[in-house]
Structures are given as C-alpha cells and as structure tokens.
C-alpha positions in Angstrom: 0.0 0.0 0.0 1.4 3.3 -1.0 0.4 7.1 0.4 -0.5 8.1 -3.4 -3.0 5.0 -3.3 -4.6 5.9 0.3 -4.9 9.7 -0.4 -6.4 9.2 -3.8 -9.3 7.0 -1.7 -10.4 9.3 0.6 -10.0 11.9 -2.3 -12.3 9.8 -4.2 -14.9 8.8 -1.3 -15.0 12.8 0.0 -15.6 13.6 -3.5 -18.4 11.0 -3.4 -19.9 12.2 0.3 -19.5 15.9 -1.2 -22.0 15.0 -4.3 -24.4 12.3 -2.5 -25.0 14.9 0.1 -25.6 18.1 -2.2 -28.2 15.8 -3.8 -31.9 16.9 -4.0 -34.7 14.2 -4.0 -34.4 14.2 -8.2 -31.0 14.6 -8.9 -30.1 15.1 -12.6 -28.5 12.9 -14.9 -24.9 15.0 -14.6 -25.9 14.5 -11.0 -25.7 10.9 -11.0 -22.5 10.6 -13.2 -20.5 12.3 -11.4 -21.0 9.9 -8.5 -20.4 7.5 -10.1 -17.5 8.2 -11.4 -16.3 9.5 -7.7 -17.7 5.8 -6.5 -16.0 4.1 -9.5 -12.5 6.1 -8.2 -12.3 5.2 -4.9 -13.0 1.2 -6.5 -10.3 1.5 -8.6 -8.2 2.8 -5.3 -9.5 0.2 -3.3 -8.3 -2.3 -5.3 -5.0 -0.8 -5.9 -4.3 -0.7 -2.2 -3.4 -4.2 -2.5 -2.9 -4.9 -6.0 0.9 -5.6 -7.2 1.0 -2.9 -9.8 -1.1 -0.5 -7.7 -3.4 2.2 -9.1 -1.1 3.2 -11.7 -1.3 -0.5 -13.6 2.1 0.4 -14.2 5.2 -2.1 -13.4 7.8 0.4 -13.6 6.0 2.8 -11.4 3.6 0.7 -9.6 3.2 3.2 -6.4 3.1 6.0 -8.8 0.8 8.6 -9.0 -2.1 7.9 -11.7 -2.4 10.9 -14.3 -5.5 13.2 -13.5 -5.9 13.4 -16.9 -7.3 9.5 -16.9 -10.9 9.4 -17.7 -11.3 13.1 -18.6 -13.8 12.9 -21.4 -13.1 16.6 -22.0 -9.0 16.6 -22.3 -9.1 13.0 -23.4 -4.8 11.7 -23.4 -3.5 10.6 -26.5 -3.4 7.2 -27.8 -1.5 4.6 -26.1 -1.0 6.8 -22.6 -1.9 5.0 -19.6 -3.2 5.8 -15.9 0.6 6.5 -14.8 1.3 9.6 -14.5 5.0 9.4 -14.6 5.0 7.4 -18.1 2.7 9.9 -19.8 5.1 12.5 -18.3 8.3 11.4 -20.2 6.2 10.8 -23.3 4.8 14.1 -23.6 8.5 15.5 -22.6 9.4 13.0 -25.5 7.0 14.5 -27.5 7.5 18.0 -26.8 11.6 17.3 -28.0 10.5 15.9 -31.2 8.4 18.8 -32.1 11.1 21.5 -31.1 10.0 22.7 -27.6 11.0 22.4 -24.6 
C-alpha cells in the first residue's frame, strides 16, 4: 500500500460524500455521473491498495501517482498513454523534444 494510493481514496470517497450529500430528491442525470465516477475512483483505489501494480497498472511505477488526466472525457490523453502519471510525463517531454519545444 502506497500514500499516493490511500490519499487518492479518501479523495475519491470525500468527492463521493460531497455529491451524495448536495443531492436533491431528483437529482439530474450530470448529478448521478459524477458519483459515479467519484464511487468508480475510490473502487479503482480500493483495489489498488493491495494490488501488485497498484493504481497506476504500471510495473515500472507501480506506487506511482495515476495521471489526472485519466478518464477526462473533455482533455481526453492521447493514444497509447496509460493511468501512470510518470510514463505519460516522459512521453509528452518525449513529444515536446521531437516537435522542437522544450
């Protein structure tokens, strides 16, 4: 079990507390999603507490933090990048290089 994999937990399940309790009687449909996808965070946490590869699904950074950027349907991350936030880190650096920046 790492810290990164604890605090994104109770980031997840206050998250989750935050929404269920702001709820009206009806709540919407945007309402809804977003607990679930708080609920379906602190899961994936949950399982990474013990998992070998942790949160991250990552083997070279398995206690890594995971990108916030995972999941976003509205800055979606390119192709190929995964939940570690490390990895996408050196491939956008990577990226960046190739193009001229820095």
């Amino acid at each position: 079990m790492s810290y990164a994999d604890l605090r994104e937990l109770r980031s997840a399940l206050t998250t989750a507390s935050d929404i269920a309790f702001s709820l009206d009687s009806t709540p919407s449909g945007q309402e809804t999603e977003l607990l679930t996808d708080a609920l379906r965070r602190a899961l994936a946490a949950a399982n990474a507490l013990g998992a070998e590869h942790g949160a991250t699904g990552c083997s070279e950074h398995p206690r890594g933090a995971v990108d916030p950027l995972y999941g976003d349907k509205d800055d979606p991350l390119p192709p190929g990048y995964g939940r570690c936030l490390l990895c996408n880190d050196r491939r956008r650096r990577a990226g960046a290089q190739r193009r001229g920046g820095r």
